[in-house]
matplotlib code that plots the C-alpha trace (Angstrom):
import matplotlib.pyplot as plt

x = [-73.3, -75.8, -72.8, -71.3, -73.9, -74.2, -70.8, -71.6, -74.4, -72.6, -69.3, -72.3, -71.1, -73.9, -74.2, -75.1, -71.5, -70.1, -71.7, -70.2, -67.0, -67.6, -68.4, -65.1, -63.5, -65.3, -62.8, -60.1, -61.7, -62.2, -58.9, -57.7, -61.2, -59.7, -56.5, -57.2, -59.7, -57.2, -54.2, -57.0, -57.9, -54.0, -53.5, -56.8, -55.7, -51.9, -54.0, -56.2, -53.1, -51.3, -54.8, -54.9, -51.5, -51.9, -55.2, -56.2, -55.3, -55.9, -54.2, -54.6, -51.6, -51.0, -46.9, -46.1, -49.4, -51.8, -55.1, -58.4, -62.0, -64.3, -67.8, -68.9, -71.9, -73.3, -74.9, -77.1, -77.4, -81.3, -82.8, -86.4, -88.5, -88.4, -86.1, -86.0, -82.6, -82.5, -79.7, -76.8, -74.3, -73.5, -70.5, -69.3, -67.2, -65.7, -65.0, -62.2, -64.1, -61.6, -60.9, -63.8, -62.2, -63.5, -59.9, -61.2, -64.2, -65.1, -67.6, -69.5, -71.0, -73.5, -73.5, -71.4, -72.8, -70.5, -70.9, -74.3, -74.5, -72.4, -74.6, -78.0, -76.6, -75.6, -79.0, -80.7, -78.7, -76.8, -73.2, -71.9, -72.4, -68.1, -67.8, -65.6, -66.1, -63.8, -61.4, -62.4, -62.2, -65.5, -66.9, -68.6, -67.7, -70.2, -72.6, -75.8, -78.2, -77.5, -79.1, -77.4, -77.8, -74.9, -72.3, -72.6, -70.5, -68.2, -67.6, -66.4, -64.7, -62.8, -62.6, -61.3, -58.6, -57.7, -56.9, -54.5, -52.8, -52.3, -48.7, -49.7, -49.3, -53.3, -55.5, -59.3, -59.8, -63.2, -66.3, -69.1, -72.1, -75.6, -76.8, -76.4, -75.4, -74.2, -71.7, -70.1, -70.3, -68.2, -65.7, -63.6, -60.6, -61.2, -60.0, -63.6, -65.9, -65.8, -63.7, -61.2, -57.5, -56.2, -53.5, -55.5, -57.2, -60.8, -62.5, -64.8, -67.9, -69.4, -73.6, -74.8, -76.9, -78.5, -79.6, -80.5, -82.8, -84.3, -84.8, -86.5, -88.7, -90.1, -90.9, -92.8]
y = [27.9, 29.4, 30.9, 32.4, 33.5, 35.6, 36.6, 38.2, 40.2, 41.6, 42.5, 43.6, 41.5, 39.8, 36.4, 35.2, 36.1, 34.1, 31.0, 29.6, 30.8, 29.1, 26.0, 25.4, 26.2, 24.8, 21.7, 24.1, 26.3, 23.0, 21.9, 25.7, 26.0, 22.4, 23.2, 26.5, 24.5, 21.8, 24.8, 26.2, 23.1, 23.0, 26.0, 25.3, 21.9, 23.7, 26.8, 24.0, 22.0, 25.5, 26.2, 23.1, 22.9, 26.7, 26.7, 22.9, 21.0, 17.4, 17.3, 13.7, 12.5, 9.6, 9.6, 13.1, 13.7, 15.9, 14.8, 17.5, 18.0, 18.4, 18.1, 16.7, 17.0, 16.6, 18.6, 17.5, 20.4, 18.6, 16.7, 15.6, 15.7, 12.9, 10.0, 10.7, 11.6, 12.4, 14.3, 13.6, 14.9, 15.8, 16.9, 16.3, 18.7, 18.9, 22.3, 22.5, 23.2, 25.8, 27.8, 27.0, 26.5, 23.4, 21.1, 18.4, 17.7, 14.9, 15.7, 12.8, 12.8, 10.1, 11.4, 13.0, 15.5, 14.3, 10.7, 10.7, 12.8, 10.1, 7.2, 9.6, 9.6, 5.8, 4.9, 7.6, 6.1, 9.0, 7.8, 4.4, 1.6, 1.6, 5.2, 6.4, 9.0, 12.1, 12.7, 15.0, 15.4, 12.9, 13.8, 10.3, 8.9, 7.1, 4.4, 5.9, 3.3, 4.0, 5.7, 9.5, 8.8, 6.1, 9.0, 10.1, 7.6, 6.9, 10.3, 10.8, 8.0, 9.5, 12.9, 11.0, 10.1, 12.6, 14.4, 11.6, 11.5, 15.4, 17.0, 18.8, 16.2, 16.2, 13.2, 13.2, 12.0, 13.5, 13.9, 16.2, 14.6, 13.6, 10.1, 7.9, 4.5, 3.7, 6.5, 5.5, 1.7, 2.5, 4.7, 1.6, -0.6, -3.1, -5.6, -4.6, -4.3, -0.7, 0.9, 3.0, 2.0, -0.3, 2.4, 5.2, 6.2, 5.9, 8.9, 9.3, 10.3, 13.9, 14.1, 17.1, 19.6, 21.0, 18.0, 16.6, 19.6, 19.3, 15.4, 16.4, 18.9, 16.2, 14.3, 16.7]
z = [171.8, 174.3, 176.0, 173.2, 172.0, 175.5, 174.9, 171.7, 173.1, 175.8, 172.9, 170.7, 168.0, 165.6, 166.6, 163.3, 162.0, 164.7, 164.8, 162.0, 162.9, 166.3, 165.1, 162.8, 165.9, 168.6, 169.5, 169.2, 172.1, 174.2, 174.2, 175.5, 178.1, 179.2, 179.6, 181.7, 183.6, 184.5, 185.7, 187.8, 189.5, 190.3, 191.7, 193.7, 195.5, 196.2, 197.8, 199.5, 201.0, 202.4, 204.0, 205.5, 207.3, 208.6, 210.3, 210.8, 214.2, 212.8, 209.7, 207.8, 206.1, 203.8, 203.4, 202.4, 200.9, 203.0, 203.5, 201.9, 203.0, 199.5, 198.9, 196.0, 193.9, 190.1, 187.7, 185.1, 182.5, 181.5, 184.3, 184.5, 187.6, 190.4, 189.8, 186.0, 184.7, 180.8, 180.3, 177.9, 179.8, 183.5, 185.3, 189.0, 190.8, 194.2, 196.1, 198.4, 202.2, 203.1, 200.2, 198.2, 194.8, 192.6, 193.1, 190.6, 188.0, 186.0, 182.7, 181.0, 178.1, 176.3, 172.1, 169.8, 167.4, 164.4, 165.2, 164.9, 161.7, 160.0, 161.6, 160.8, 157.2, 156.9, 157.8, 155.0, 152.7, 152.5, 152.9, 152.3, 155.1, 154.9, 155.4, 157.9, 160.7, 160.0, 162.5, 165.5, 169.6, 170.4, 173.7, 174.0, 176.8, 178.5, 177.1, 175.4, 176.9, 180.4, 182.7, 183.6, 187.2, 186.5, 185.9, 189.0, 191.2, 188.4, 188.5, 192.0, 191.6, 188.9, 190.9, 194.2, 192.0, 189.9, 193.4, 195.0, 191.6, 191.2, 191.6, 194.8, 196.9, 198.7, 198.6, 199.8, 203.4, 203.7, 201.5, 202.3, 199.8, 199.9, 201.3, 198.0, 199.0, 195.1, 195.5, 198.6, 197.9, 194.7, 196.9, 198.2, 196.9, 194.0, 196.4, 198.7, 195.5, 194.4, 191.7, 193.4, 193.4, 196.3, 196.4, 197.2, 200.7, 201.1, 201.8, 205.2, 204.3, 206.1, 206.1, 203.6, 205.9, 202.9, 201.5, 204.7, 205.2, 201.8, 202.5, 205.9, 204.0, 201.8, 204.3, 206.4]

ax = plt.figure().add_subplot(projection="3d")
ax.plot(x, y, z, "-o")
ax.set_aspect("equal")
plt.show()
């Protein structure tokens, strides 16, 4: 909403028009924003993979697939100070090191604004204890009790491989990303204790400078 309402500033449109128009067609939008999103991330991880076997030396390859160089990060839209992560949602994305496109993202998301309205009403006594949840695109999809910093090695799990599994033929045999041991300790097979697929590489992990520098900073 904070973006459209943006939007409607700068098409000097009254916002207050909108809004309800917006929110009738809000899942409508996401599935479109998604689908451009996921064309993008394509054409980004093809552009990627030409880069890569024009200008590098050491090309990695896995059978036919080419081997990328991403870093990786996550984004909390709310985040407390310290070690205290509050958000509801957060989303990971890795950039392609050569030409700096995003080639795959991962968005979790810990409520659902019409599932809790129903629940809200159930427990007001406003709707039956039977009643059903209408039908709609819930965006829950990771549990509410747990801590945000949790998404973030599922989610480049779940980014590692979405790339390996693309159509362009890449996979991620390098990943530029802070120090977090959870993250990496996720990034092996089943078969060694972490959650990616026995079938997929395991990426190297590259050192962050700038979060090396900040780390250093800290501590000084």
């Amino acid at each position: 909403p904070v973006h459209m309402e943006q939007l409607a500033a700068w098409l000097e449109h009254p916002w207050k028009s909108m809004k309800n128009c917006f929110q009738v067609t809000e899942d409508y939008l996401g599935e479109i924003i998604t689908f451009v999103a996921k064309k993008s991330m394509c054409v980004a991880r093809k552009l990627e993979r030409e880069k890569m076997l024009e200008t590098s030396k050491s090309v990695q390859y896995d059978g036919n697939k080419v081997g990328l160089a991403g870093s990786i990060d996550m984004h909390w839209p709310t985040r407390g100070s310290g070690k205290s992560y509050n958000s509801n949602a957060g989303a990971s994305y890795t950039i392609a090191v050569l030409v700096w496109l995003i080639v795959a993202a991962w968005v979790y998301c810990k409520s659902c604004k019409i599932c809790l309205e129903i629940l809200k009403r159930k427990k007001d006594g406003n709707e039956t204890a039977d009643a059903i949840v209408p039908t709609h695109h819930c965006c829950q999809n990771f549990p509410k009790m747990r801590s945000s910093k949790e998404m973030e090695p599922q989610a480049a799990v779940k980014c590692v491989e979405m790339i390996a599994n693309s159509d362009e033929g890449v996979f991620l045999s390098d990943i530029i990303k802070d120090d977090d041991a959870t993250t990496m300790a996720q990034l092996r097979h089943k078969s060694d204790g972490g959650h990616l697929s026995d079938n997929i590489p395991v990426p190297k992990k590259r050192g962050d400078v700038n979060h090396r520098v900040r780390g250093m900073e800290k501590q000084c």
